[in-house]
N, C-alpha and C positions, 0 to 999 in steps of 0.2 A: 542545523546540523542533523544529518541523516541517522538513527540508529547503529550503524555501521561505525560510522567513525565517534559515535559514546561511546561503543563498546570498544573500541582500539582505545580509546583515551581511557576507559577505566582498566586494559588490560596490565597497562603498565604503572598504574599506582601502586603505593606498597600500605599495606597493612601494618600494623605494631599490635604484635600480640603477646602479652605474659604469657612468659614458659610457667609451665606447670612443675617447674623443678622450686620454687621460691625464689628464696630471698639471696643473694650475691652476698659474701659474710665477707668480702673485704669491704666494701661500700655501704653493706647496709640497706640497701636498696632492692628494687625488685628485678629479676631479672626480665627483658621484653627481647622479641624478636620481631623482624622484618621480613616481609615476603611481598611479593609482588602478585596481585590477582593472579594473574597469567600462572605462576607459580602455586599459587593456593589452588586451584582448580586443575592443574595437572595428580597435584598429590592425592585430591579427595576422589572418591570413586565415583566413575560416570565420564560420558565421554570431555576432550578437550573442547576450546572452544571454537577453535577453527574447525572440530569434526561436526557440529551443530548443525542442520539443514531440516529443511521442512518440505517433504518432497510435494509435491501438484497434483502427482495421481490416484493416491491408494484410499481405499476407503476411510482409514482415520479421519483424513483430510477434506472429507465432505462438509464438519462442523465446523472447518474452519473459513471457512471465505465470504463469512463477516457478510449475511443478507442486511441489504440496510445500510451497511458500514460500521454495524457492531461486531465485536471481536470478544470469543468466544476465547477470555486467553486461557485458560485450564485444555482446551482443545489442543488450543499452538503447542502446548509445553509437550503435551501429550504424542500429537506429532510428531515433535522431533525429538520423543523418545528420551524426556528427562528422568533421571532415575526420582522416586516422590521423597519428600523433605518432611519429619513428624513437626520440626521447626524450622521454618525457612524463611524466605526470605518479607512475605506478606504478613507473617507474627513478630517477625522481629520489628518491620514498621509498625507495627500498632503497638508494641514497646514503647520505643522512641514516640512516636506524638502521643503517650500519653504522658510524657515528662513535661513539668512546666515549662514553655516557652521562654522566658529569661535565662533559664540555668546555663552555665558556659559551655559551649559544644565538647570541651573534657572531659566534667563534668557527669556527662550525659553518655558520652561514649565510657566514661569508669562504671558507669551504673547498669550501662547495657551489658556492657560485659560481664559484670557483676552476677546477672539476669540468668544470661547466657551459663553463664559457667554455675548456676547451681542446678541449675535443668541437665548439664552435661550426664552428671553420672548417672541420673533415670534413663532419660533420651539420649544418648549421645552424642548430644548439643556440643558443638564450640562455633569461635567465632570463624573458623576456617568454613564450618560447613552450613554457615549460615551468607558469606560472601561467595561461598561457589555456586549454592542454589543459588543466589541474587543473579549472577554473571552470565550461569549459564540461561537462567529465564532473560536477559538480557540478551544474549547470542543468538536464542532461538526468536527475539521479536525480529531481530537483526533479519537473522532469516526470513520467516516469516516476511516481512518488510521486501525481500530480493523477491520471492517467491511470487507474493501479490503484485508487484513492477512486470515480472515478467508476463505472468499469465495476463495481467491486463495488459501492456503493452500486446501481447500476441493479440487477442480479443479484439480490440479495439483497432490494431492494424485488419484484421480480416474486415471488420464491418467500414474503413477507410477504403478499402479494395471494392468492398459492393459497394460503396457509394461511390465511387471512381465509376464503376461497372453501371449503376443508375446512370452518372449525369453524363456517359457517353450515349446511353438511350437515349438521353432526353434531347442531347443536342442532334443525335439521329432524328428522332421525333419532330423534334423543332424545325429540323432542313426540310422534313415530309410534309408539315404542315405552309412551310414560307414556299415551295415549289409548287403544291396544288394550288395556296393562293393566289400564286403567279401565274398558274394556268388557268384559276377562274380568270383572274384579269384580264388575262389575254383573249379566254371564248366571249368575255363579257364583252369586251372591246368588239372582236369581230363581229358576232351577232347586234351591234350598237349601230356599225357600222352598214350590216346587208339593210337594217333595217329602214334605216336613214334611207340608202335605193331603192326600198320597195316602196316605204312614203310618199317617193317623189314622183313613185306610178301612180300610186291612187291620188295624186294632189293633179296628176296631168290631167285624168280623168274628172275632175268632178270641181263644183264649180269655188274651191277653194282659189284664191289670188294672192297667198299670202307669201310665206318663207321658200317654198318651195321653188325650185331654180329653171324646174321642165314648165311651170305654172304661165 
């Protein structure tokens, strides 16, 4: 599955996130809401994630086209001009795997949040703008990801085109060389042949009696 279509597939997931109003006093309970990435990341500041691209030409973009095939991703992000996260989405994984591996994925998502939401009031951390850095450094590998296809596909078509442009040399090359060999052949021949007639002068002359046909 290409980058592209993660990011469609994660755009329309929805999040559950506690309202920061509490508790629900007829039920007792907490109250939560729902939003769909796509929606979390239009409300947080910074662009949408269909405005994400990562242009080809500008100098930003020199760090990013991965010599080697390493990928400079702090570049990419940079690139395509993400707004910067004091908590985003690379802290809040090192949250999450530092929780023990058995605990229930509920569990784990109560505790991040948990995490998240005491950081908020310092940082103003929550889990909305912790899924929109995630989405949109997602959008921008996406990019990124268009961006490298193209310029390599161009790249690679040009050097398709001089090797097109080589091996019509070479079978030029190759006609120039099969045509003189064919005209060595031929003077070889002729000259094989005057020879054969002047042989059969000096064989008339001299006291040879062998092949020779004037003998």
């Amino acid at each position: 599955m290409s980058i592209r279509n993660v990011l469609n597939k994660a755009a329309g997931l929805f999040v559950e996130m506690p309202e920061s109003h509490g508790i629900d006093t007829s039920t007792k309970m907490a109250v939560t809401s729902t939003k769909t990435v796509e929606q979390i990341v239009k409300e947080a500041p910074g662009p949408n994630l269909n405005e994400i691209k990562v242009p080809e030409t500008t100098a930003t973009t020199e760090a990013v086209m991965a010599p080697g095939g390493v990928v400079q991703f702090q570049a990419v992000y940079d690139a395509a001009g993400l707004p910067k996260a004091e908590f985003g989405a690379e802290q809040a994984l090192e949250v999450i795997n530092s929780l023990p591996v058995e605990l229930p994925l509920n569990v784990k998502r109560t505790t991040v949040q948990a995490t998240i939401g005491a950081m908020g009031k310092a940082m103003g951390v929550n889990t909305e703008s912790v899924v929109a850095d995630a989405s949109r450094k997602l959008a921008a590998l996406s990019a990124y990801e268009d961006m490298m296809n193209h310029k390599t596909n161009t790249y690679v078509g040009k050097l398709e085109a001089q090797i097109q442009d080589l091996e019509t040399q070479i079978a030029g090359i190759k006609g120039e060389i099969a045509d003189t060999q064919a005209m060595l052949g031929k003077a070889v021949g002729a000259c094989q042949t005057e020879a054969d007639r002047l042989d059969d002068v000096v064989e008339f002359f001299t006291l040879d009696t062998g092949a020779s046909k004037l003998a």
